[in-house]
Structure formats: C-alpha cells, structure tokens
C-alpha positions as CSV (number, residue, x, y, z in Angstrom):
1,X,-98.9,-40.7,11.4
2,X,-102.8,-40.9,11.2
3,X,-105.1,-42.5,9.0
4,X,-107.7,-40.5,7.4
5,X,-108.1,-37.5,5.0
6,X,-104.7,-35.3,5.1
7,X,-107.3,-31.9,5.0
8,X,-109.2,-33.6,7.3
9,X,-106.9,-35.3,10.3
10,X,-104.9,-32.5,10.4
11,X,-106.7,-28.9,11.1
12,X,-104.7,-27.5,15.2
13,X,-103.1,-24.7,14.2
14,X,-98.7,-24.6,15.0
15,X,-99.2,-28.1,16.5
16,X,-95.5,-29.4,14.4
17,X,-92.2,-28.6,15.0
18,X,-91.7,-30.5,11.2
19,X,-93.7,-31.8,8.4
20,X,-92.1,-34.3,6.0
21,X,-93.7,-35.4,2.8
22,X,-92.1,-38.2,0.7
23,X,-94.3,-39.0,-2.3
24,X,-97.5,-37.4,-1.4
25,X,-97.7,-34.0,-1.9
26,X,-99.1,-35.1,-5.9
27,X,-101.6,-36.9,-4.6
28,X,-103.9,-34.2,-4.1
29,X,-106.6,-33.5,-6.6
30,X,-105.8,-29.6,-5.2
31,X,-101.9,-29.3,-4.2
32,X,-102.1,-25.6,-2.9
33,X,-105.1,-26.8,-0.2
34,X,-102.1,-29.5,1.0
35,X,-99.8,-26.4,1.1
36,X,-101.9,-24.5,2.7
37,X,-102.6,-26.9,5.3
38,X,-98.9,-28.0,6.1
39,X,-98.1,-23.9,6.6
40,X,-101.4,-24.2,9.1
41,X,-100.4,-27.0,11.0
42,X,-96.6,-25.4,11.4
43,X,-95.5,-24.2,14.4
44,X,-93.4,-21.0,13.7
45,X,-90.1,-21.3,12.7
46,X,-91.1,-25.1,12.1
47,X,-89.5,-27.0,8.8
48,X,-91.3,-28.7,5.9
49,X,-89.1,-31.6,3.9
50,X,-89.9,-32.8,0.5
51,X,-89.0,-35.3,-1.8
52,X,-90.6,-36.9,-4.5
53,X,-92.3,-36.8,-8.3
54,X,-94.9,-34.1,-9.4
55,X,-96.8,-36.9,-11.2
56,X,-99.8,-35.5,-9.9
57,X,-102.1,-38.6,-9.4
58,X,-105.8,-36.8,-10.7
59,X,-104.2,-35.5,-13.9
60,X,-105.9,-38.3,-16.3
61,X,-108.9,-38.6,-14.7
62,X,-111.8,-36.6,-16.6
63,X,-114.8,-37.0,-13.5
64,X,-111.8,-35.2,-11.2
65,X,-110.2,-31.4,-11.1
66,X,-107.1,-31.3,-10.6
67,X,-103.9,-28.7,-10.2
68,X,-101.1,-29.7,-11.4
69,X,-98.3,-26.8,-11.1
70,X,-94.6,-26.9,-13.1
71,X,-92.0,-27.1,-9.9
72,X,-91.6,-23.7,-10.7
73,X,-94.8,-22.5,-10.4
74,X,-95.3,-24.3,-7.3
75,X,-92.3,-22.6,-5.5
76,X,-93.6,-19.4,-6.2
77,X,-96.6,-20.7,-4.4
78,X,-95.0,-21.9,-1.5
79,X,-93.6,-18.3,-1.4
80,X,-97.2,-16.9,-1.5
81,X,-98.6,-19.1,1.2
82,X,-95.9,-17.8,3.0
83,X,-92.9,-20.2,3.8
84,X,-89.1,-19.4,3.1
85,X,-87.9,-21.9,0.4
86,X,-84.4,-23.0,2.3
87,X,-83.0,-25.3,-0.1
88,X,-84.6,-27.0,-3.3
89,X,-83.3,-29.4,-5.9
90,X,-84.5,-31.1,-8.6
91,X,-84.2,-34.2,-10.8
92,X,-82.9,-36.0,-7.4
93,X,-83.1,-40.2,-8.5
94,X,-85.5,-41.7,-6.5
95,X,-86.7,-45.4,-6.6
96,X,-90.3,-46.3,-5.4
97,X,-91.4,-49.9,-4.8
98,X,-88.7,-51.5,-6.3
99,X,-87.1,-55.3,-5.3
100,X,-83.4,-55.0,-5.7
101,X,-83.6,-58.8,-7.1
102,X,-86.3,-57.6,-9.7
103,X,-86.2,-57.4,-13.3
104,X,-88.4,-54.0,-13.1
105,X,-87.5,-51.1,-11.6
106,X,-89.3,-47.6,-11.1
107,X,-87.2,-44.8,-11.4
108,X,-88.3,-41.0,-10.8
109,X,-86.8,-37.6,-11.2
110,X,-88.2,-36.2,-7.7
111,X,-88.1,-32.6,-6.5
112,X,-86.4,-31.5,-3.2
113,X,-87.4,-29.1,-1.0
114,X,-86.8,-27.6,2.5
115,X,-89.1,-24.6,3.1
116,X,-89.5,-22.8,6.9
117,X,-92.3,-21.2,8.3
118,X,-91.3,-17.6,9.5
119,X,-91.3,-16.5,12.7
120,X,-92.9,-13.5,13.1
121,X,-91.7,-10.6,14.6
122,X,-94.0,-10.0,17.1
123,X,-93.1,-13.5,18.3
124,X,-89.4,-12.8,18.1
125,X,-89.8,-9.6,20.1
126,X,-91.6,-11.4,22.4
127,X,-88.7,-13.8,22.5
128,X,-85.8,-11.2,23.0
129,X,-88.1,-9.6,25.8
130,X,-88.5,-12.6,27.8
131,X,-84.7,-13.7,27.5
C-alpha cells in the first residue's frame, strides 16, 4: 500500500501478480481511468478482486465530472479494457464502519467481481517453448 494519487503512485507496467479493491473503485471522479490503470499495472495472467458499493463518491458534486456506470455497464467495460470477468455477484451485504455495540449501522449492497488479465499468446508460446 502507498499513499498518494491511485493514477499517480501506480504507473510500472505488469509489476502485480493481484490487485484487490474493497471500497474504492467509486471513488474516482473517472472509474474507467482506475480500470484502466489496474489492467496496466497487471502482470499477465494476474487477478483483480472487488468488492464494494457503486456509490460513486463525485456524483452530487456540481464543480466535479464524474462517470458513474450501472454494474452492467461497467462489466462491459471491464471486457473492453480487456480483462476476463471470472466470477461476479451482486447485492453481496457488506457493512462499512460499523461498531457491533452501535445503535447505527451502514449497510451496502456491494458488487463482486473477480476479472483476469489474459495472457497472451505470444507469451504462452513462449511459455510452451521454454518448458
């Protein structure tokens, strides 16, 4: 983990094996430049896990622009960029901040995702050759 900008800290090309995002990837005022970036920083073959709300933090505020795709919509994005959607659910019960003892308590119907980045066959010959 790194402080800083997500678009910013993390630009080397296939440096992760895995990328997991819990309650983040609606924090950006532009999702598909976070998508973009996780598929960059990917390793071939490497995994991305999500899980969380699409509550998409910019929405209500008029100075920002902000993208702010149906789950649907997104997966058919996540497609385009180019990973392999493994396994997704939706409406998975997840609590965020919460004190067990507490009188409040937030509940959210989160998505959840497992999407691969593709090996490509040039690599996988590559592979088989060397074996």
């Amino acid at each position: 983990m790194i402080a800083g900008d997500f678009l910013e800290v993390y630009t080397d090309n296939a440096t992760f094996h895995c990328v997991a995002t819990c309650f983040f990837i609606d924090c950006a005022p532009n999702v598909l430049q976070f998508i973009e970036t996780i598929y960059h920083i990917l390793k071939p073959g490497g995994v991305w896990i999500n899980l969380g709300p699409l509550l998409y933090h910019y929405a209500d505020i008029k100075s920002e622009h902000s993208i702010e795709p149906s789950f649907e919509v997104l997966c058919d994005v996540i497609k385009k960029v180019g990973f392999i959607i493994e396994k997704s659910e939706t409406g998975i019960k997840t609590r965020y901040c919460q004190n067990p003892e507490a009188m409040l308590q937030y509940e959210y119907n989160s998505v959840f995702f497992v999407c691969r980045k593709p090996v490509l066959n040039l690599e996988k010959n590559h592979i088989e050759a060397t074996k």
